[in-house]
C-alpha positions in Angstrom: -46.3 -26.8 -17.6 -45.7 -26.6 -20.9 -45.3 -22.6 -22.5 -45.8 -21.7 -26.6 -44.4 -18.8 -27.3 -45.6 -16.9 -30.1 -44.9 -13.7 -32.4 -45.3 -12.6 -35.3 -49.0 -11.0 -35.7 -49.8 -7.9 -36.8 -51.9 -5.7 -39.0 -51.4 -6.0 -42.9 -52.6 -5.0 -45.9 -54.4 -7.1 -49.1 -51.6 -9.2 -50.3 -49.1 -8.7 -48.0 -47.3 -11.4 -45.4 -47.0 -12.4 -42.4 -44.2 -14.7 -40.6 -46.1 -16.1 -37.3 -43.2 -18.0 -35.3 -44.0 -20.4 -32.4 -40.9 -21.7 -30.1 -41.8 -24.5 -28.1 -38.9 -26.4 -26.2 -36.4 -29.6 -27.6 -38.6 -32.5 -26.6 -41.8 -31.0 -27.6 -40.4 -30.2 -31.0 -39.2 -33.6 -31.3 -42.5 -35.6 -30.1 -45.6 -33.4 -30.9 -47.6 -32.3 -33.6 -47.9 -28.9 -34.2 -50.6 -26.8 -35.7 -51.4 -23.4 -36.4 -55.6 -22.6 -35.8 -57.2 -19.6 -36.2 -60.8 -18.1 -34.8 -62.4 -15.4 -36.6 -65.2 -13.5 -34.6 -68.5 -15.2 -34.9 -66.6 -18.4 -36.9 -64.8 -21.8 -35.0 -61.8 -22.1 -34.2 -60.0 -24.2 -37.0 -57.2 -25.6 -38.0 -54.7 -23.2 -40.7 -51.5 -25.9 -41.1 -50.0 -28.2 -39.1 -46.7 -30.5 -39.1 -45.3 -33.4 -37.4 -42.1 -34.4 -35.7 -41.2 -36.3 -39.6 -42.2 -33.2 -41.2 -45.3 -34.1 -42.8 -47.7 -31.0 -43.7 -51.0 -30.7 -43.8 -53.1 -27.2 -45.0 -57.0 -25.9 -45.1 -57.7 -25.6 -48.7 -58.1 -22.0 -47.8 -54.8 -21.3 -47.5 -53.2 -24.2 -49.6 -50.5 -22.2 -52.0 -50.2 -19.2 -49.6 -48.9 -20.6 -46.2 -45.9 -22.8 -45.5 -45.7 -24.5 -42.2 -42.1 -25.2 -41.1 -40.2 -26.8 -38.0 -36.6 -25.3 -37.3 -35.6 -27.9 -34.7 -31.9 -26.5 -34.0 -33.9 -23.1 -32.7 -37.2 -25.1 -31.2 -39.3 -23.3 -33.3 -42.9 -24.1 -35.9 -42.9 -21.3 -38.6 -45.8 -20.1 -40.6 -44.9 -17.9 -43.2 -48.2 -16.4 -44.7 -48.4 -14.7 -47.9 -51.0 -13.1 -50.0 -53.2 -12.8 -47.7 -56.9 -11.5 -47.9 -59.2 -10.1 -45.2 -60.6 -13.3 -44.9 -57.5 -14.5 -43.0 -58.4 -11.7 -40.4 -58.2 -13.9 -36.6 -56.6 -15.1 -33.5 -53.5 -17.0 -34.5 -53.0 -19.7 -32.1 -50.1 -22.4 -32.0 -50.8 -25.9 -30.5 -48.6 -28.9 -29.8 -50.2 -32.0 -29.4 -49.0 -35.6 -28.6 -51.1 -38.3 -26.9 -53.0 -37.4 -24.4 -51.2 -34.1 -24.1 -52.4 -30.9 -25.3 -51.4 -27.7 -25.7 -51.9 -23.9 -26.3 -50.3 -20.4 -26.7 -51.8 -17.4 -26.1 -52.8 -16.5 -29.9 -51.5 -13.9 -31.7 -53.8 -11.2 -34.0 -53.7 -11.1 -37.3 -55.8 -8.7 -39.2 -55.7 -8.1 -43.3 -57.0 -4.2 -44.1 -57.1 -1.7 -46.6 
């Protein structure tokens, strides 16, 4: 049906950054919310950042001041660019569009913060 494609994760040291890039298609870019959740082993799944189709933002206070959530609509794709990052932040990345009664998921990305 509907595909998120994501990239981006990786393995990264205390402080470091991240870009995690999700590309969706024209009309789901347009219509849908998107977030970024994350699951950390043992923890719920919740939700990092997300952004609408207006460009409103909206961040966990974890990671308020560190991530930026972004939409590049020209390239159909939902940016989070995460920096200083800590351990903590060590999860499955996943991106999700939502609008209505429609849902969606990609297939989450790692992400893990070591010395």
């Amino acid at each position: 049906q509907v595909q998120l494609v994501e990239s981006g994760g990786g393995l990264v040291q205390p402080g470091g950054s991240l870009r995690l890039s999700c590309t969706t298609s024209g009309l789901i870019s347009r219509l849908y919310v998107i977030g970024w959740y994350r699951q950390a082993p043992g923890k719920q799944r919740e939700l990092v950042a997300d952004i609408t189709s207006g460009g409103g933002t909206n961040y966990a206070d974890s990671v308020k001041g560190r991530f930026t959530i972004s939409r590049d609509d020209a390239r159909n794709t939902v940016e989070l660019q995460m920096n200083s990052l800590k351990p903590e932040d060590t999860a499955v990345y996943y991106c999700n569009a939502r609008w209505s009664l429609f849902n969606f998921w990609g297939q989450g990305t790692q992400v893990t913060v070591s010395a």
